[in-house]
C-alpha positions in Angstrom: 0.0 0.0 0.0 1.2 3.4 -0.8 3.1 5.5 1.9 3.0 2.6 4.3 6.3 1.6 5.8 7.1 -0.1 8.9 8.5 2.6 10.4 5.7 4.7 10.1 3.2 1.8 11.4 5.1 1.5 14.5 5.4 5.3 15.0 1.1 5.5 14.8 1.1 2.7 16.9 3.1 3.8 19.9 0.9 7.7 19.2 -2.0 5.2 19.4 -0.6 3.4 22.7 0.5 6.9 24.5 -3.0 8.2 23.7 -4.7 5.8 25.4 -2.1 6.1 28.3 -2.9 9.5 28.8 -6.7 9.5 28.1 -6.7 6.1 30.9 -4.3 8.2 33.6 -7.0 11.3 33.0 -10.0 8.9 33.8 -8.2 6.9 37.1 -7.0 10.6 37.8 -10.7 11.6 38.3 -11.5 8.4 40.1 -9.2 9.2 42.7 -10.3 13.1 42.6 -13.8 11.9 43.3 -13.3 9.6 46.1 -10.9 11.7 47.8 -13.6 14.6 47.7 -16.5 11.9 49.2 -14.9 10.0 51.2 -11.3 12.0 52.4 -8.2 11.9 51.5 -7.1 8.5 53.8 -7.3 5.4 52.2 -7.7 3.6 55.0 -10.6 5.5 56.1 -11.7 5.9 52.5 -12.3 2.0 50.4 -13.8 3.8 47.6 -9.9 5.7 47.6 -8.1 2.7 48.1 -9.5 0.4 45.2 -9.2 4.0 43.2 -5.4 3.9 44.0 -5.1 0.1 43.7 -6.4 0.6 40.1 -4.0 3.5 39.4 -0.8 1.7 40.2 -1.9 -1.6 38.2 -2.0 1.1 35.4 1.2 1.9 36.1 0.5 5.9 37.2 2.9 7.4 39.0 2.9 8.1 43.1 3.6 11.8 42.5 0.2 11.7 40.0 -2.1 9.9 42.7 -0.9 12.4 45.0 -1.6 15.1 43.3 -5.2 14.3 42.4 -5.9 12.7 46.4 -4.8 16.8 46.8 -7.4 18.1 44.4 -10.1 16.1 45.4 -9.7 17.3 49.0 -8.7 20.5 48.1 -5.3 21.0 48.9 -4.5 22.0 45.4 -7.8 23.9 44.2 -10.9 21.8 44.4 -12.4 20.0 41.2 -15.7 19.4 40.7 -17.1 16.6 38.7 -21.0 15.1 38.4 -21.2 11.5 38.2 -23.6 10.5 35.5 -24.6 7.1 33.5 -25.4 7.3 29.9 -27.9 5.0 28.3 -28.7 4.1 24.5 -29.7 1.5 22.3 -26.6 0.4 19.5 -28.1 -1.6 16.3 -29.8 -5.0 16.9 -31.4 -4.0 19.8 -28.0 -4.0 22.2 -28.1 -1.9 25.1 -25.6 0.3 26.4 -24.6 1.9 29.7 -21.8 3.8 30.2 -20.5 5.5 33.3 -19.1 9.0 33.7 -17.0 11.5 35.4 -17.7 15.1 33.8 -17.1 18.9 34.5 -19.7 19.8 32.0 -23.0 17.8 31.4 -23.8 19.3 28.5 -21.0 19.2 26.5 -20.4 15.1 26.9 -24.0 14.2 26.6 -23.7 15.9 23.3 -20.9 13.9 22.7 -21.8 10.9 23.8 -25.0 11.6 21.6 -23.0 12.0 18.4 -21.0 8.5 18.9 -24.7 6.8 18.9 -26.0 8.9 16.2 -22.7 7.7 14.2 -22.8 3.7 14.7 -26.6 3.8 14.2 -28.2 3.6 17.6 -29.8 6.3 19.5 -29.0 7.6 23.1 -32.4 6.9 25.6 -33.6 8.6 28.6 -32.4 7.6 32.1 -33.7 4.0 33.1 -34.6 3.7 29.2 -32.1 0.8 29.4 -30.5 0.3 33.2 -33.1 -2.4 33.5 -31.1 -4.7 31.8 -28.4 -4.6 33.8 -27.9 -5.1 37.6 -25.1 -4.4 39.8 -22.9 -6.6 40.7 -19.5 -6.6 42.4 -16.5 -7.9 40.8 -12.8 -9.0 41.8 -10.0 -10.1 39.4 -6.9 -11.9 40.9 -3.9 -13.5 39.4 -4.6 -17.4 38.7 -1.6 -18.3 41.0 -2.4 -21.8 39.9 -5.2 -22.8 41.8 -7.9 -25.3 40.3 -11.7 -23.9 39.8 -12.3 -26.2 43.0 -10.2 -24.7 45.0 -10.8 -20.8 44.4 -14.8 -21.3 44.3 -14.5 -23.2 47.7 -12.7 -20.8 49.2 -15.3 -18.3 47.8 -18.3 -19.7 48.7 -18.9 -18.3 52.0 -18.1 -14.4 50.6 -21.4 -14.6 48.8 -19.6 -15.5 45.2 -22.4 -15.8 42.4 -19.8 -16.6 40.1 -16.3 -17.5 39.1 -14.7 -17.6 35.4 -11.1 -17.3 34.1 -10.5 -14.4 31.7 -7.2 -13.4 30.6 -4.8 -15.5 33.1 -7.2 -14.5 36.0 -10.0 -15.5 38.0 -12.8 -13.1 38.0 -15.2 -13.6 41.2 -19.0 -11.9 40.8 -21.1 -11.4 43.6 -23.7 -8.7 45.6 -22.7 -5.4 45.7 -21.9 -5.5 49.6 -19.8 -8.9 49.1 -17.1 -7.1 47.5 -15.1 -7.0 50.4 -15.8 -10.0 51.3 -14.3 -11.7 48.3 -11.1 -9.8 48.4 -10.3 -10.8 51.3 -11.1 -14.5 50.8 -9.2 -14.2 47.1 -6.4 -12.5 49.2 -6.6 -15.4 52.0 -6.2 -18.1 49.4 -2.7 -16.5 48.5 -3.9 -14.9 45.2 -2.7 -11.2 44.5 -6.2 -9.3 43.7 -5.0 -7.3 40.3 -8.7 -4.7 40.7 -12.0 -4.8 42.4 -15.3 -2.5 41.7 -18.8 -2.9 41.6 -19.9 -2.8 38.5 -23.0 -3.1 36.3 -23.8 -6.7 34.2 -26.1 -7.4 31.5 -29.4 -9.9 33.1 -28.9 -11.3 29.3 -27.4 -11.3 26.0 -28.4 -10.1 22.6 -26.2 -12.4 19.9 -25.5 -10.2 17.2 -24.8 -12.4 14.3 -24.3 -9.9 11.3 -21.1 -8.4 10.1 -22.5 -4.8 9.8 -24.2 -4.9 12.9 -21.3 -5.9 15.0 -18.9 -3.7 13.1 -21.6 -0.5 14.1 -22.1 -2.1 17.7 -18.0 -2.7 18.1 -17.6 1.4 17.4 -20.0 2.3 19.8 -18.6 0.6 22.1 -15.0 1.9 21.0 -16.2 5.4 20.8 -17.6 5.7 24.6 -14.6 3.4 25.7 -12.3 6.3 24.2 -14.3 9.5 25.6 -12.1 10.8 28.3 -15.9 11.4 30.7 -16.6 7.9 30.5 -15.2 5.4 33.2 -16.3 2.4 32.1 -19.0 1.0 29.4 -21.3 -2.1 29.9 -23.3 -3.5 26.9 -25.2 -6.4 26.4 -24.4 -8.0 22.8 -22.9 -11.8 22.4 -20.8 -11.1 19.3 -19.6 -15.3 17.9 -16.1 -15.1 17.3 -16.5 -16.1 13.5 -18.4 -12.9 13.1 -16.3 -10.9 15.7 -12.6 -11.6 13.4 -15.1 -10.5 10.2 -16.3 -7.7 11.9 -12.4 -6.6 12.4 -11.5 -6.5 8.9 -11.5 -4.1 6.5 -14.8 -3.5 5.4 
């Protein structure tokens, strides 16, 4: 292909990569800024602060950077105010969307958020247009540290686990929102490193989208509020087969 060189590919990869760096560091910065405004600036007087933190090292974010925004959210370096919203929609197909977010101006991101519906073909919806779908739920991720299925889910089962899958190398424990604590510790008692912990919202069920163009409007959707630098965290309900989901990745 014209103008392409390997050079050049790896130079828009790593803008790609430091993009993303900076846009995730912005979102766990306002995490932090948040809880330390709600809660204090002690993490451990403050859990919402500490799994805020916890997630901000995993990332990698520097001590000096946590500080600084534990300092804003209580003050100490000019307060920072931010409303704590969730965004609902509809994508193509019928898949519903909920997204989380952290914003200093409501306006401006629900316009945004509108426009990255408008453009994969869905439709943002009023509040509770959608939540309905979804419940909350809380969720731990620790490092496999080679324990069986037998063995984590035993040791689970009296911190009110619901359930227990491996994803990516680690066990992910689900539960009630008021077990999350309760599972850490238990994960973190069976000698397992806990890598994050949140409560979070699931999907009650799935919508299999089966078609190449609806996934491929569905997958930016989901790439376009995953990328916004208001919203924390995005929950959909679609069941993309992995036949589709590599077809849906190529060019189209």
């Amino acid at each position: 292909m014209a103008g392409h060189s390997h050079a050049a590919n790896v130079m828009y990869r790593k803008g790609a990569v430091d993009r993303r760096r900076a846009a995730l560091y912005s979102k766990l910065a306002r995490l932090i800024i948040v809880a330390a405004k709600t809660g204090g600036g002690d993490p451990d007087m403050n859990l919402r602060l500490k799994y805020s933190i916890e997630k901000a090292r995993a990332a990698n974010m520097t001590n000096d950077s946590i500080r600084r925004a534990i300092q804003k959210g209580t003050g100490e370096l000019g307060g920072q105010t931010f409303d704590d919203i969730h965004y609902e929609g509809y994508g193509p197909g019928g898949v519903a969307f909920l997204a989380a977010a952290l914003t200093d101006n409501r306006a401006r991101t629900a316009g945004e958020v509108k426009s990255i519906f408008d453009r994969g073909g869905g439709s943002i919806g009023t509040p509770g247009s959608v939540a309905w779908q979804f419940e909350k739920k809380a969720r731990v991720r620790a490092e496999a540290g080679g324990k069986t299925e037998d063995e984590v889910f035993l040791a689970l089962a009296d911190a009110g686990a619901e359930d227990l899958r491996l994803e990516d190398g680690k066990w992910v424990a689900m539960g009630a929102p008021e077990s999350l604590g309760a599972l850490r510790a238990a994960l973190e008692t069976l000698g397992l490193a806990v890598a994050d912990s949140d409560v979070s919202f699931e999907p009650k069920n799935l919508v299999e989208v089966t078609d190449v163009p609806t996934a491929r409007k569905v997958l930016a959707i989901l790439e376009g509020l995953q990328e916004h630098d208001d919203v924390q965290s995005v929950t959909a309900n679609f069941d993309i087969p992995e036949a589709v989901l590599a077809r849906a990745a190529e060019e189209p």
